[in-house]
N, C-alpha and C positions, 0 to 999 in steps of 0.2 A: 633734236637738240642734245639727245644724251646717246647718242655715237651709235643708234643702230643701225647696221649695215642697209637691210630689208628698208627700214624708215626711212631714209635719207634717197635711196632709189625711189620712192613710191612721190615723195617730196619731191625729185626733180622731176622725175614724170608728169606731172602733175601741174607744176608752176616754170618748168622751163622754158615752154613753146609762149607763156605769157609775158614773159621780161625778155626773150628773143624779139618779139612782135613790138614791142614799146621801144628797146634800143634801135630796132630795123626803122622803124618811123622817127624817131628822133634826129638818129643820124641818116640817113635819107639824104644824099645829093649833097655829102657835106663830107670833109677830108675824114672824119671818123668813120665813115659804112665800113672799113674794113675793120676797123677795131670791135665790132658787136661780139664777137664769139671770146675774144679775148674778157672784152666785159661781163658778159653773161657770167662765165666761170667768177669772177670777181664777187658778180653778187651771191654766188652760192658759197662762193667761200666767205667772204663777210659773215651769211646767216648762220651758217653750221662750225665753223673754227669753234675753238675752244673760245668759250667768253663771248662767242659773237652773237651779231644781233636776235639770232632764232631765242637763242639761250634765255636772255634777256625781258623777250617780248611777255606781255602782259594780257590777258586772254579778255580784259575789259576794254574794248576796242570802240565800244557802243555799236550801232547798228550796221556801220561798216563792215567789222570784225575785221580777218585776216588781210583782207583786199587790201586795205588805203595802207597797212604795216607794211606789205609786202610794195606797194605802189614806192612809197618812201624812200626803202631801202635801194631797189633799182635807180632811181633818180637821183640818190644821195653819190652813189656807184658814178652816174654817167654827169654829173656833176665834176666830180674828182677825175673823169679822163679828159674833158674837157675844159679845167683848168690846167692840167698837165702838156696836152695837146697845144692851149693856147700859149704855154710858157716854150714853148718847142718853136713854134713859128715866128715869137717874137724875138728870139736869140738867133735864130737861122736867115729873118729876113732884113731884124734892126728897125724892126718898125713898133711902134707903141702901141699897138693896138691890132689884136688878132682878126683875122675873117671868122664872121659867126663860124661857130662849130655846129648849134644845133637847132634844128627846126622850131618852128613856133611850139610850145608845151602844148596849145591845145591838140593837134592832130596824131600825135604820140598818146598821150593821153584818151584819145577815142580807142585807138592801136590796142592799147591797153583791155580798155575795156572789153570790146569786143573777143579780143583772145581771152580773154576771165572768162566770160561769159564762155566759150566755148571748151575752156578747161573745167570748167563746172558741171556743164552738159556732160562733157565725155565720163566723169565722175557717175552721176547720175546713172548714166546709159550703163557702166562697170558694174555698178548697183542692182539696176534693175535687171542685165544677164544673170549675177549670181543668184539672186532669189529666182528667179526663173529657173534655174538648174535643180534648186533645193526643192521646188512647190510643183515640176513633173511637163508633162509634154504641153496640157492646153497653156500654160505661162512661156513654154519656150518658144508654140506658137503663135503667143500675143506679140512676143519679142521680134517674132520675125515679121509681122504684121507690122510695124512700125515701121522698122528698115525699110520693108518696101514702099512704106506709102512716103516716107519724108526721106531716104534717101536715095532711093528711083523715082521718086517723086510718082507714083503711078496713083490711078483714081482707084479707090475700093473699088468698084465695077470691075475692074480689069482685073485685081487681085482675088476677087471673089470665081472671076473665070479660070485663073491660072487654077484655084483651088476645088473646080469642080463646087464651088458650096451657093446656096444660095445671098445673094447681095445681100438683102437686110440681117439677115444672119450675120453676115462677116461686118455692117454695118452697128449693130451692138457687139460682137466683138472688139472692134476699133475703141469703139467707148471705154468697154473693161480695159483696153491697152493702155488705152494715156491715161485715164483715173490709175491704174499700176506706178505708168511710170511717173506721174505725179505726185507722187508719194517718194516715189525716190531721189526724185530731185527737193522734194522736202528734208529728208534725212541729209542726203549732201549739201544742201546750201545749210542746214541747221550745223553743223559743222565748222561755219563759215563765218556765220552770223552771229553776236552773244546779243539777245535782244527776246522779245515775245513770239508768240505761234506767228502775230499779225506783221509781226519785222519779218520773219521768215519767209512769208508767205508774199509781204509788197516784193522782197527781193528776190524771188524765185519768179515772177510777172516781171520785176524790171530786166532781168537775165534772158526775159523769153522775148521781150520787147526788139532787146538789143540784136537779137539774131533775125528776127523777122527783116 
């Protein structure tokens, strides 16, 4: 909100792919799919202009925190193209009454969620590399311990052969991996969240839910 270059890329990075994914569902099968990218930019420039809504925002969100603020703003966004949208068709075709523009709220709203949730993780994951860098090899090889089992999805057994080690070995390894990375999805959803350890903590389980 106060114009640093660094801030504002680490901020789209971060919440772009999730207001991409809510307008993609939204407008979904509806004359606006090709306006999303047009919109996205809109909502980033709404939050970070001078005066705009980032500027604005209020850090006592209650348990939600940044999510339902940031939810608002895109919808307020796709809101306003789709009144615009609708005053477009009605002057072009003479009809009183526009064809829906946009999907049922609920299935945009799952869209949503789901990409939070995985904007989150990716955070988390960001997290748990850098500390792994600072804390020396056995942490960069928990790191890679994870990758492989949840994004090659491979059994410890298998990963415990690629590594020459023994299973139950590599099987308390695995342990110290996720209690790691479960702390660092602690520190980033805390971030998130303005509430107690126990708010932090149901929404770092509701975020793991959503990806299962």
């Amino acid at each position: 909100a106060e114009g640093s270059g660094d801030a504002r890329e680490s901020f789209a990075r971060l919440y772009l792919p999730v207001v991409e994914a809510y307008l993609g569902a939204r407008w979904r099968n509806t004359l606006l799919r090709s306006d999303v990218d047009d919109a996205v930019q809109d909502v980033f420039l709404d939050l970070i202009k001078p005066d705009g809504a980032l500027g604005r925002a209020q850090r006592d969100h209650g348990p939600g925190g940044f999510r339902p603020f940031l939810y608002g703003v895109a919808r307020t966004v796709a809101l306003r193209h789709e009144e615009r949208a609708g005053r477009r068709v009605r002057r072009e075709t003479r009809v009183s009454h526009a064809p829906d523009l946009a999907a049922n709220d609920g299935n945009p709203s799952e869209a949503f969620e789901a990409a939070w949730a995985r904007a989150v993780m990716r955070a988390a994951r960001a997290h748990h590399v850098q500390l792994a860098e600072r804390n020396g090899e056995q942490s960069r090889k928990n790191v890679e311990l994870l990758r492989l089992r949840f994004q090659e999805n491979l059994p410890i057994r298998e990963i415990a052969g690629r590594w020459g080690a023994d299973p139950a070995a590599v099987h308390r390894q695995y342990r110290r991996a996720r209690r790691e990375f479960a702390e660092s999805l602690f520190v980033t959803v805390e971030q998130h969240v303005d509430g107690t350890p126990a708010d932090v903590k149901r929404e770092c389980e509701r975020l793991l839910q959503l990806l299962r």
